[in-house]
Backbone as numpy.savetxt, mean C-alpha at the origin, in Angstrom:
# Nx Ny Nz CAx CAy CAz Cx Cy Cz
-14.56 -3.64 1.04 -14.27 -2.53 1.93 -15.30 -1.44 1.67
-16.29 -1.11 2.46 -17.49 -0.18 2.69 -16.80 1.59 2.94
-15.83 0.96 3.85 -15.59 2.30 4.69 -13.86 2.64 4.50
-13.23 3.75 4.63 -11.73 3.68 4.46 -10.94 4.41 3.68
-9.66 4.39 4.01 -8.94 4.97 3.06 -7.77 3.86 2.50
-7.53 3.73 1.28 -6.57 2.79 0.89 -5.49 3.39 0.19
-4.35 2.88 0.50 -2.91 3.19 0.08 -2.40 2.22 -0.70
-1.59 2.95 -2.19 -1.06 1.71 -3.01 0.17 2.83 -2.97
1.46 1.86 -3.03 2.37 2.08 -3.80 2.66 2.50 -4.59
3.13 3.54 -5.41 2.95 4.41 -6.74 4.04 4.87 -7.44
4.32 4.80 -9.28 5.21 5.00 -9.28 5.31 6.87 -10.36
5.95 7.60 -10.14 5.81 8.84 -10.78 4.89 9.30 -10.03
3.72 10.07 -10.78 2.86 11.16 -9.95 1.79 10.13 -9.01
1.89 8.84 -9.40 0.37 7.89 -8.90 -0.93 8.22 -9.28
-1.57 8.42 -8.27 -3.05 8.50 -8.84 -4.26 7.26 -9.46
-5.34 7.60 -9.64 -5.50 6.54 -9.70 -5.87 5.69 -10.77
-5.43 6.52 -11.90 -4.90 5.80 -13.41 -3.88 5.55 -13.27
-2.97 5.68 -12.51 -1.43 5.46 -12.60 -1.11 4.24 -11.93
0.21 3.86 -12.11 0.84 1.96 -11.81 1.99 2.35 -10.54
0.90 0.56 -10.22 1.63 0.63 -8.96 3.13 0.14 -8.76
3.91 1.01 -7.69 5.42 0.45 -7.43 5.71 -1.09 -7.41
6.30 -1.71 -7.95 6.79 -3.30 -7.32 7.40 -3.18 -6.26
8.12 -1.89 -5.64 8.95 -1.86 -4.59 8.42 -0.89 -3.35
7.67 -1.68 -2.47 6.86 -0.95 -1.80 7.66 0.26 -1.21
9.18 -0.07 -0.55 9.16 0.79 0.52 10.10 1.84 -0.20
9.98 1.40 -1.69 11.33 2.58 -2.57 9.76 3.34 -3.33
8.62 3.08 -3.57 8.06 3.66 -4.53 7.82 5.31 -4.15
7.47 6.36 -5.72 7.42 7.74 -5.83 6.75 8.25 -4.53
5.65 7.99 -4.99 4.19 8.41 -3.89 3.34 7.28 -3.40
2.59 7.65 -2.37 1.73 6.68 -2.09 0.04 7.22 -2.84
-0.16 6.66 -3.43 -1.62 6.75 -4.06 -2.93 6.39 -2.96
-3.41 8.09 -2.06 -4.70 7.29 -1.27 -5.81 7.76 -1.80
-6.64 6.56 -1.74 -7.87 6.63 -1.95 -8.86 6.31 -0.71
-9.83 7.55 -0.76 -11.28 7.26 0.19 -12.31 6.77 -0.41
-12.42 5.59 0.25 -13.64 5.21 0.17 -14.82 5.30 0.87
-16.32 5.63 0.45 -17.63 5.89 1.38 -18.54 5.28 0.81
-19.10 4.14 1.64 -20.38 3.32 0.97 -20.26 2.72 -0.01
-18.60 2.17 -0.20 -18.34 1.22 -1.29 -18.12 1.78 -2.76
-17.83 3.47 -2.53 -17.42 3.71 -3.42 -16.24 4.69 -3.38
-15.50 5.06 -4.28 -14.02 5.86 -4.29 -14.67 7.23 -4.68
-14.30 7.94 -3.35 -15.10 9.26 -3.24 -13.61 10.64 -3.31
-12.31 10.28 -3.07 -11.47 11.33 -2.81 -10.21 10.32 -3.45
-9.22 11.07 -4.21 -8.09 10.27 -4.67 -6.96 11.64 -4.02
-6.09 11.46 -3.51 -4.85 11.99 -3.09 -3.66 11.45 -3.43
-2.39 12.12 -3.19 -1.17 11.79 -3.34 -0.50 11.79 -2.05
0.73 11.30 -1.89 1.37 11.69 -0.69 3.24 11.31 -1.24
3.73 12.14 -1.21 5.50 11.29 -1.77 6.08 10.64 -0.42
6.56 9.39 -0.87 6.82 9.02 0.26 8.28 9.43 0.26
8.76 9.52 1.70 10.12 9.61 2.64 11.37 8.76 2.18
12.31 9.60 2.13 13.62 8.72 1.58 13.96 7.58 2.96
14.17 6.04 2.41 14.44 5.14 3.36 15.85 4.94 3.61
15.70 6.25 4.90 17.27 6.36 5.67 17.00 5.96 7.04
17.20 6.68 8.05 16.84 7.09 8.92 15.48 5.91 9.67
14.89 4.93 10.25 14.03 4.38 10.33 13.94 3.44 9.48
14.21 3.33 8.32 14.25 2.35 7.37 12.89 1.76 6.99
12.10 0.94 7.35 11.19 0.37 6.44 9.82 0.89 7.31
10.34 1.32 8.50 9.19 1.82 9.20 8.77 3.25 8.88
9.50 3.88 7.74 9.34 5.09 7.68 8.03 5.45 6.76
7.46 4.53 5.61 6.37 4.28 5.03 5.50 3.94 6.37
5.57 3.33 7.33 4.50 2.76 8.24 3.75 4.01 9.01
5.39 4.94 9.13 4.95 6.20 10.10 3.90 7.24 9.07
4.70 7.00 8.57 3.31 7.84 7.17 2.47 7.53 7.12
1.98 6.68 6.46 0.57 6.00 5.88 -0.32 6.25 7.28
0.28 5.50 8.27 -0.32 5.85 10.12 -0.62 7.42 9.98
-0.11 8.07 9.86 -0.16 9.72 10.35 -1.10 9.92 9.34
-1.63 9.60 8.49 -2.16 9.60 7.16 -4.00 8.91 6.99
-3.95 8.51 8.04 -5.23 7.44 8.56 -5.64 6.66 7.34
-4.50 6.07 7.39 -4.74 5.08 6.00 -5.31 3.57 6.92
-6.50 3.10 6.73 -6.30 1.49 7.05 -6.26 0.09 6.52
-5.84 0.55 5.02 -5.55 -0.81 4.57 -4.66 -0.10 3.34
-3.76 -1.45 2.60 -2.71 -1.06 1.58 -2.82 -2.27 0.93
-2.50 -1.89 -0.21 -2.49 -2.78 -1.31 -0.89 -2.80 -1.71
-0.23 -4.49 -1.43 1.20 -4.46 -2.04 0.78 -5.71 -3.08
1.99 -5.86 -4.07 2.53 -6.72 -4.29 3.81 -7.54 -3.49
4.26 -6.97 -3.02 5.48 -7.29 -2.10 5.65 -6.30 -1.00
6.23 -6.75 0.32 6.77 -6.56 1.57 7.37 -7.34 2.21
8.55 -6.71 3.18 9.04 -7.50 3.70 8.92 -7.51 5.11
8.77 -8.28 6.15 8.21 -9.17 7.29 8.13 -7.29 8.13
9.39 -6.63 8.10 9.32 -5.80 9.40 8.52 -4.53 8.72
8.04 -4.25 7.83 7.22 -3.34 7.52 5.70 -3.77 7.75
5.16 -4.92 7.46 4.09 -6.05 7.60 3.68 -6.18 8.68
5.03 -6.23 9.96 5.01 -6.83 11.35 4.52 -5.15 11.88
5.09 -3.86 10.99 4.98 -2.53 11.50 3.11 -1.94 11.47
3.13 -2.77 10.35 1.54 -1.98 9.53 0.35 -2.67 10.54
0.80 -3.86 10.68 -0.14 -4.78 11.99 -0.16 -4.29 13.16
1.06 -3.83 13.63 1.20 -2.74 14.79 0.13 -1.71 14.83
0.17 -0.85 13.96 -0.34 0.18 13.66 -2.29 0.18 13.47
-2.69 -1.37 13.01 -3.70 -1.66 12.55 -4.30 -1.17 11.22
-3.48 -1.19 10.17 -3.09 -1.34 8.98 -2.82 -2.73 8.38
-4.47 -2.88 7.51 -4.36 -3.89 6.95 -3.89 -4.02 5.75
-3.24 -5.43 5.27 -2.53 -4.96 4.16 -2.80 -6.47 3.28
-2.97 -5.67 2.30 -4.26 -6.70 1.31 -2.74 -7.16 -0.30
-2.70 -7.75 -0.55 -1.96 -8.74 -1.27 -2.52 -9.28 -2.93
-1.82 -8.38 -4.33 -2.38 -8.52 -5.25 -0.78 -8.37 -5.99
-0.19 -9.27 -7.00 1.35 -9.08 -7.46 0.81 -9.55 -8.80
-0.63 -9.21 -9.47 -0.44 -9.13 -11.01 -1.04 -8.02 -11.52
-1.68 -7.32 -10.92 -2.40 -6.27 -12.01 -1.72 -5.00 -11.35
-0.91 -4.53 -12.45 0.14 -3.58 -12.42 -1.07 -2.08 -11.64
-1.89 -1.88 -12.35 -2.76 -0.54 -13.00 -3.17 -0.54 -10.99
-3.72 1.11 -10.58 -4.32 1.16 -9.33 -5.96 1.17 -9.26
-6.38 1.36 -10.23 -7.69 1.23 -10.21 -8.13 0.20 -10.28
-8.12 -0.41 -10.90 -8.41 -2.18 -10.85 -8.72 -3.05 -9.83
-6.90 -2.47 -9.25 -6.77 -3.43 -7.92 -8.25 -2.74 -6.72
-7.71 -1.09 -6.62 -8.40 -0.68 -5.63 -10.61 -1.06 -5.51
-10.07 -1.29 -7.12 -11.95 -1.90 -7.30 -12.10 -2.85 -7.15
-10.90 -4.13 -7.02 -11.06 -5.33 -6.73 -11.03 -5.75 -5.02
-10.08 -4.59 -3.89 -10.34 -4.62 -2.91 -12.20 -3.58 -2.75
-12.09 -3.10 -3.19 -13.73 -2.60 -2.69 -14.51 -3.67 -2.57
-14.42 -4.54 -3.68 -15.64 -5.65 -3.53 -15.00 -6.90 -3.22
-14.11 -7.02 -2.51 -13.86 -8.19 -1.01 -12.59 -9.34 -2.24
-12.30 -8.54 -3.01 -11.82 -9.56 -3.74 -10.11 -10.24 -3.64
-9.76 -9.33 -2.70 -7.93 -9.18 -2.51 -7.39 -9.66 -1.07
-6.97 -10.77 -0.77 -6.90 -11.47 0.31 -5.75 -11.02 1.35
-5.62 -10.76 2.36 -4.68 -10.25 3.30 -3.20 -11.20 3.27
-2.62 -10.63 2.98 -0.98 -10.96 2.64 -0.87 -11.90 4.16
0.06 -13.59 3.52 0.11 -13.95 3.95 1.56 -13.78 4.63
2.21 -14.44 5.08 3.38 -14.59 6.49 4.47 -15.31 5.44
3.98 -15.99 4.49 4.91 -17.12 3.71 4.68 -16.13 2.51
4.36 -15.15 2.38 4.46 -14.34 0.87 4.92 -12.95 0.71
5.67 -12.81 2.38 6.66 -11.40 2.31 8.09 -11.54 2.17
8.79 -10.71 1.01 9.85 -10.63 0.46 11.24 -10.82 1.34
12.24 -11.25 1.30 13.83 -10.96 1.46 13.95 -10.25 2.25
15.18 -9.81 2.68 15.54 -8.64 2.88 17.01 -8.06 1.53
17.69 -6.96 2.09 18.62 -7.09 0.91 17.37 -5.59 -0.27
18.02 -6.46 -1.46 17.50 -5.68 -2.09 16.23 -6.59 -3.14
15.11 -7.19 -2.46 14.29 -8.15 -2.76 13.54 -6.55 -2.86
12.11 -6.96 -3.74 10.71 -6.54 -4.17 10.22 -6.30 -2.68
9.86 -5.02 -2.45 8.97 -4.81 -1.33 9.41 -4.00 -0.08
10.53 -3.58 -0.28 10.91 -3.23 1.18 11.94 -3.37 2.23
């Protein structure tokens, strides 16, 4: 990813020493990062929205209002996934390396593969959303 802003899941303040949520659509903040010319130029916070009201689309309406275009989960579930595709929000798929920097350096250099259809969570109270 050359160009962009990326959103992880976050748990406490986030940032981008800080670890990412296992539970996408319950986590603290969303951790964004800009990227320019392949490198991480701006780190922000954002807390995300209590999931009442809208329910799993309420992270989607954010991150969107937020000009985020890609996210890094470990887990999601189909109608947040089916929301972020709507939106044109890509959403990139990594469920071992806890830490946000890592991951977000491993999507910079093409390394984190777009979440597949057979690897989004439950519903209920499953990982993700």
């Amino acid at each position: 990813m050359e160009e962009g802003r990326i959103a992880i899941p976050s748990v406490g303040e986030g940032g981008l020493d800080g670890q990412r949520s296992g539970h996408f659509g319950h986590c603290d903040v969303f951790t964004l990062v800009d990227v320019e010319r392949g490198e991480i130029k701006k780190v922000t916070t954002v807390p995300n929205h209590a999931h009442v009201q809208g329910g799993c689309m309420v992270p989607v309406n954010l991150l969107a209002g937020h000009k985020v275009n890609a996210l890094i989960v470990g887990g999601i579930g189909m109608r947040p996934l089916m929301g972020f595709r709507h939106v044109g929000i890509d959403v990139y798929y990594d469920a071992t390396n806890p830490e946000i920097k890592p991951v977000v350096e491993d999507l910079i250099a093409g390394k984190l593969p777009m979440i597949a259809d057979n690897q989004v969570c439950g519903g209920g109270g499953a990982v993700g959303g």
